[in-house]
C-alpha positions in Angstrom: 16.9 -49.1 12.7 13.8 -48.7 10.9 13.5 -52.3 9.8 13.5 -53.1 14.2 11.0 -50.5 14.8 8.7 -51.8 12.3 8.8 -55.2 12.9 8.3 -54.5 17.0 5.2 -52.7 16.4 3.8 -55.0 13.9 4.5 -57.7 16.6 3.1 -55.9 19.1 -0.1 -54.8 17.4 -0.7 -57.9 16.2 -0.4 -59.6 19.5 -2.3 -56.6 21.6 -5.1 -55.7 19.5 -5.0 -58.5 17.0 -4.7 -56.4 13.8 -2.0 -57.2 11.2 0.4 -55.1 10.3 1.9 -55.5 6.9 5.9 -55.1 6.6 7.6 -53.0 5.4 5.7 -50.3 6.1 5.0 -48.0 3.6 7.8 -44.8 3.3 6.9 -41.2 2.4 9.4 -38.3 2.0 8.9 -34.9 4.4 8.3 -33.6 0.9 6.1 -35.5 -0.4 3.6 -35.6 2.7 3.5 -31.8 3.0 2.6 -31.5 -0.8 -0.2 -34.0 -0.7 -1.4 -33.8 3.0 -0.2 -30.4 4.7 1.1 -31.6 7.4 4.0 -33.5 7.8 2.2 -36.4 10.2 -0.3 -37.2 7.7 -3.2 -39.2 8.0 -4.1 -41.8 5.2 -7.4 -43.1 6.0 -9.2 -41.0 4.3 -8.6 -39.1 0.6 -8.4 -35.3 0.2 -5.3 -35.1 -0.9 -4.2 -31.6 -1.7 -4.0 -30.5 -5.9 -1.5 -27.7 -6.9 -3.9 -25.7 -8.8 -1.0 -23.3 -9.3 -0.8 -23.7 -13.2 -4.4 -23.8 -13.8 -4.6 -20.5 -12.8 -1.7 -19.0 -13.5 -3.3 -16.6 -16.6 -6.1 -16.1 -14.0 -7.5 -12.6 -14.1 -8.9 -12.8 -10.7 -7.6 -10.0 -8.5 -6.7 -11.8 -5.3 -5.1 -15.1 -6.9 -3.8 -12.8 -9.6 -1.7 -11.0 -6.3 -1.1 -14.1 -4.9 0.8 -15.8 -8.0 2.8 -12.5 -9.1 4.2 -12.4 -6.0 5.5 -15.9 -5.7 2.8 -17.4 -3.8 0.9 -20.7 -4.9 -2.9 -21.9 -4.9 -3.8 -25.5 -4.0 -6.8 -27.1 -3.1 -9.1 -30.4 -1.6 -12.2 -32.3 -3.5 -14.4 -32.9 -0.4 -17.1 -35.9 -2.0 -20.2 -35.1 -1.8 -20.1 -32.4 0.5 -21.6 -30.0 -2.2 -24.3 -29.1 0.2 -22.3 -28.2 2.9 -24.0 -24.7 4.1 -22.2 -21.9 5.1 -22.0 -22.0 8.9 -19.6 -25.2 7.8 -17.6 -23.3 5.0 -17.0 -20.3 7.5 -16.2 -22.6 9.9 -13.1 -24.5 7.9 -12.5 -20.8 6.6 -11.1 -20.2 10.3 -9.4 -23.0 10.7 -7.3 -21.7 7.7 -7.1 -18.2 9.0 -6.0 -19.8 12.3 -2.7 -20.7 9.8 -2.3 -17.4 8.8 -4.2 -18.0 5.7 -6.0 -15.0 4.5 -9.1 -17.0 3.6 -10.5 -19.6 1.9 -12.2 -20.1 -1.6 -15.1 -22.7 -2.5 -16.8 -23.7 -5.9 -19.7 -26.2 -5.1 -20.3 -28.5 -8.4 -24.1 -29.5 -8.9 -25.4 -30.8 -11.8 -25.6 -27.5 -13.6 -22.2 -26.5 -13.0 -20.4 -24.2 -10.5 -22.2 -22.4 -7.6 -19.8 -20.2 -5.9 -19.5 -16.1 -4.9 -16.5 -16.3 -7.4 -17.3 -18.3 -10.0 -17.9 -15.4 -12.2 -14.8 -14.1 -12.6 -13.8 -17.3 -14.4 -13.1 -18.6 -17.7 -14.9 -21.3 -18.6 -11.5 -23.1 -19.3 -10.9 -22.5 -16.0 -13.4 -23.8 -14.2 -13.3 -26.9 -16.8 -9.5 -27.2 -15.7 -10.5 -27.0 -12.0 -12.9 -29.9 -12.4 -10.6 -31.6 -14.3 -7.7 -31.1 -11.8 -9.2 -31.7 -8.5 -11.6 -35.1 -10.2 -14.4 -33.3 -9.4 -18.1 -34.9 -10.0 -21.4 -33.4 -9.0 -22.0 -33.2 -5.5 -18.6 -32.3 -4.6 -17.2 -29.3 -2.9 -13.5 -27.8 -3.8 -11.7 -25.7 -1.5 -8.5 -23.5 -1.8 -6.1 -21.6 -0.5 -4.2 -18.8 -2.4 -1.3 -17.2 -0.6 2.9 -18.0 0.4 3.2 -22.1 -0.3 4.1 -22.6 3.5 0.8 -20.8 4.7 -1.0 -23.0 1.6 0.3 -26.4 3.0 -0.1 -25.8 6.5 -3.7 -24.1 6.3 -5.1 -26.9 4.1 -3.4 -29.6 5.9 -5.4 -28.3 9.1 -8.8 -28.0 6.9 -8.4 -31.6 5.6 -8.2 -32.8 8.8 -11.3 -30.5 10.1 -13.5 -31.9 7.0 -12.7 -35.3 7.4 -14.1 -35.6 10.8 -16.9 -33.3 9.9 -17.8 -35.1 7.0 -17.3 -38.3 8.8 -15.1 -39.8 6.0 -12.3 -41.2 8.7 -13.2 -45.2 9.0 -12.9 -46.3 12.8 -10.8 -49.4 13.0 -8.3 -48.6 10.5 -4.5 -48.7 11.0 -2.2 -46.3 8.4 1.6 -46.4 9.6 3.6 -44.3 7.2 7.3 -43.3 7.6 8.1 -39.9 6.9 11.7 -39.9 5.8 14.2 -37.2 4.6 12.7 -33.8 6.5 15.1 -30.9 5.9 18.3 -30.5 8.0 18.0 -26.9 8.6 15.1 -24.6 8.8 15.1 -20.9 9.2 13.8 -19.2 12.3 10.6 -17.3 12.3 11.6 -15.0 15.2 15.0 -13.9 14.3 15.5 -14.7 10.1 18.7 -17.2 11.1 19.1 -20.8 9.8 18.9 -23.4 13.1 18.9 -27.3 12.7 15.4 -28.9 12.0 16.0 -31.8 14.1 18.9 -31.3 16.1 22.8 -30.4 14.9 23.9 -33.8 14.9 21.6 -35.5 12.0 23.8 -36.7 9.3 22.7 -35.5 6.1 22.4 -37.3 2.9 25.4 -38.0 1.6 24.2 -36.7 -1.6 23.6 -33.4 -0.6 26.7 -32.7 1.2 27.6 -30.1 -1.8 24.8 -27.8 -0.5 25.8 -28.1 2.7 27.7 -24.2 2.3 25.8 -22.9 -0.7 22.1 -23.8 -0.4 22.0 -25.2 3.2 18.1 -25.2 3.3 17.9 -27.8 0.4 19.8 -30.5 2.6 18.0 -33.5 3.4 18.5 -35.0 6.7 19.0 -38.7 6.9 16.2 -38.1 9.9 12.7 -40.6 10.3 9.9 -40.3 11.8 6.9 -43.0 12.5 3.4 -42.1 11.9 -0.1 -43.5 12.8 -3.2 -42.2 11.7 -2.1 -38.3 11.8 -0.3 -38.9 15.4 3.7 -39.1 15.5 4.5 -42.2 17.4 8.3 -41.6 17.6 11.1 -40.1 15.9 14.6 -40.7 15.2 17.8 -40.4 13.2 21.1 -41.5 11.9 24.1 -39.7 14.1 27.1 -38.0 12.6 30.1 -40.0 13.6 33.0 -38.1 11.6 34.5 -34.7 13.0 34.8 -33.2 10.1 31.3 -33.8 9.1 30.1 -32.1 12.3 32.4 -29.2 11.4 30.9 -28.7 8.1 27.0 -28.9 9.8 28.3 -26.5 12.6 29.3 -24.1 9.9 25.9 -24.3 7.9 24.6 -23.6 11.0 27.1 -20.3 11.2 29.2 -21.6 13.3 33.1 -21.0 13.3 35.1 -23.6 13.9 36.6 -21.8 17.0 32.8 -21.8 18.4 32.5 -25.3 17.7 35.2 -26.0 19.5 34.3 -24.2 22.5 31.0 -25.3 22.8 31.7 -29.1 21.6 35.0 -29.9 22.1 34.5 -32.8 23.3 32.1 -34.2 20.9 34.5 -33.5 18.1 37.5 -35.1 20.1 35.0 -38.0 21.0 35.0 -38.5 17.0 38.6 -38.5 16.9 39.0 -41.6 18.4 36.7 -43.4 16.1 32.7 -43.2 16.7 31.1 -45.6 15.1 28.1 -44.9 12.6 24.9 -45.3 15.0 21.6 -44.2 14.9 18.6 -44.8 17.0 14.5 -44.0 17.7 12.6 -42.6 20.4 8.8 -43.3 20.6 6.0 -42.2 23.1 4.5 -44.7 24.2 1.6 -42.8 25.9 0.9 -41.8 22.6 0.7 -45.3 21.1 -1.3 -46.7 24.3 -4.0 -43.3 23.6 -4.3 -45.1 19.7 -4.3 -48.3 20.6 -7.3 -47.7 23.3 -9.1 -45.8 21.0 -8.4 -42.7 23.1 -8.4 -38.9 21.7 -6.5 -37.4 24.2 -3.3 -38.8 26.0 -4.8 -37.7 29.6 -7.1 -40.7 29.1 -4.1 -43.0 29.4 -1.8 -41.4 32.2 -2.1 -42.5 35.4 -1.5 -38.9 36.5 -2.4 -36.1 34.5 -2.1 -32.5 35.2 -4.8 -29.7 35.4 -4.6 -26.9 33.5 -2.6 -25.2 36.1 0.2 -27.6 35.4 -0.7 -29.5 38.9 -1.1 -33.3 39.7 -4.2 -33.2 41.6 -3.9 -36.5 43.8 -0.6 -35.3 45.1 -0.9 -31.7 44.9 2.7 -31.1 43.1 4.3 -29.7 42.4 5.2 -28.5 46.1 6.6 -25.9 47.8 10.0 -25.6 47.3 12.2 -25.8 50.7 13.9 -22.6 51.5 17.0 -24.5 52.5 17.0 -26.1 48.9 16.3 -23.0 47.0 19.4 -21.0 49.2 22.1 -24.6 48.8 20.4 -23.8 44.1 21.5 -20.0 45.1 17.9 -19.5 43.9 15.1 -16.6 44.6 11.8 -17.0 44.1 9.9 -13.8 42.5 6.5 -14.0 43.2 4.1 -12.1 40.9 2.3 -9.4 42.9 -0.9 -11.2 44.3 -4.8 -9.3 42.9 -5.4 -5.9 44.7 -1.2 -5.8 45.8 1.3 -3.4 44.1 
């Protein structure tokens, strides 16, 4: 499936905009892209990739990455080149857009060529800050951020300051072309509103076959044999390999908590589809608004739709959506509750 894709849209971008694409594209796991980028879309055409500093620091006496660490959390951080004189309307700006991912702040060291200039350089060893330079390549002229706190709040607030600084900094090239895949994202993931485990992609992603064991006993480790397509920081498409095998599906349904009576009532006849002998398939859906918006050089897919809403969620050459017909609304055995118009009880 993925060697199809890949060879369409090198094709096609070759023959449309006249840049080459070189095949196979280059694979990444779901892993792998949030520990260097953030972000599990990640844009390569520009450095600042993120360092675990987690080790460096982990005899650190100060207080806030001291709390951090004992309590599980990890400390990573970006070398921005020669951004050492960014001033601080900048740094406090990037400092939101961590906060913005629930980041409790962000630390800065600027290196010049007499050493460290930050608000908290002091309460560092030397053979720590020698270890940061060292860690991050850091020369003079360079700025270092970090973020201390729970490693998915690390990833996800530097991920969104990377991307921040690059365009800032103006360190992303205009022309440039990075397709990456993003392979093996996790098959479950655990739900922020109500604690329970729920499928990542959807329930019926096969898993790697060499994490079936986990499947019952450490169901977040599973890998799913799930893809996605990535162009300069913007998901193009997604897809997946299907579970074919009843069984299988049983044993997914029940990593989701699901009893086998449940599964049966809910999808019956998916499982007695299997019974009769589905074939392995698998398949990819793309956008291709998105891939017009980057191949016209667009930032915003409203630039490429023939017909884009407001912000009111209304087409405004048409005027829909409409009023609904009474008649149509009775034949639904629908009512329509209308907030209370301004100045109305």
């Amino acid at each position: 499936v993925m060697d199809v894709i890949e060879r369409a849209f090198a094709y096609t971008f070759e023959r449309v905009l006249g840049v080459p694409v070189t095949t196979p594209i280059q694979r990444m796991t779901h892993a792998e892209a949030m520990a260097r980028y953030g972000v599990d879309k990640p844009d390569l055409r520009y450095g600042l990739e993120i360092v675990d500093l987690t080790p460096l620091f982990k005899a650190t006496e100060f207080k806030i990455f001291r709390q951090v660490l004992d309590s599980g959390g990890a400390i990573k951080g970006i070398r921005v080149p020669g951004a050492a004189g960014a001033g601080a309307r900048e740094i406090e700006g990037w400092t939101e857009v961590a906060k913005a991912e629930k980041a409790k702040g962000l630390a800065f060291w600027h290196l010049e060529a007499g050493g460290w200039r930050s608000p908290i350089a002091k309460f560092f060893s030397e053979g720590e800050l020698a270890g940061l330079r060292a860690a991050v390549g850091a020369e003079p002229g360079d700025l270092v951020l970090a973020v201390a706190d729970r490693l998915e709040v690390v990833s996800s607030a530097l991920g969104a300051v990377r991307k921040q600084v690059a365009r800032q900094q103006g360190l992303v090239p205009e022309g440039r072309f990075e397709f990456v895949w993003v392979t093996d994202f996790p098959l479950f993931e655990r739900s922020t509103e109500t604690g329970e485990i729920t499928a990542a992609h959807h329930p019926f992603t096969s898993p790697r076959p060499e994490d079936l064991a986990m499947l019952s006993s450490e169901p977040l480790r599973v890998r799913a044999r799930a893809y996605d397509l990535v162009l300069n920081g913007t998901e193009l498409g997604s897809g997946s390999i299907r579970i074919h095998d009843a069984e299988m599906q049983q044993r997914v349904f029940a990593g989701l908590g699901m009893s086998r009576e449940e599964a049966e009532k809910r999808f019956g006849f998916l499982l007695e589809a299997f019974g009769y002998g589905a074939p392995p398939h698998g398949g990819f859906a793309f956008g291709l608004d998105r891939v017009v918006m980057i191949a016209a050089g667009e930032e915003t897919i409203r630039e490429v739709m023939a017909f884009p809403k407001n912000q009111q969620a209304e087409e405004v050459m048409t005027g829909a959506p409409a009023p609904a017909d009474p008649k149509q609304l009775r034949d639904l055995g629908l009512e329509l509750k209308l907030p209370p118009k301004k100045g109305q009880s």
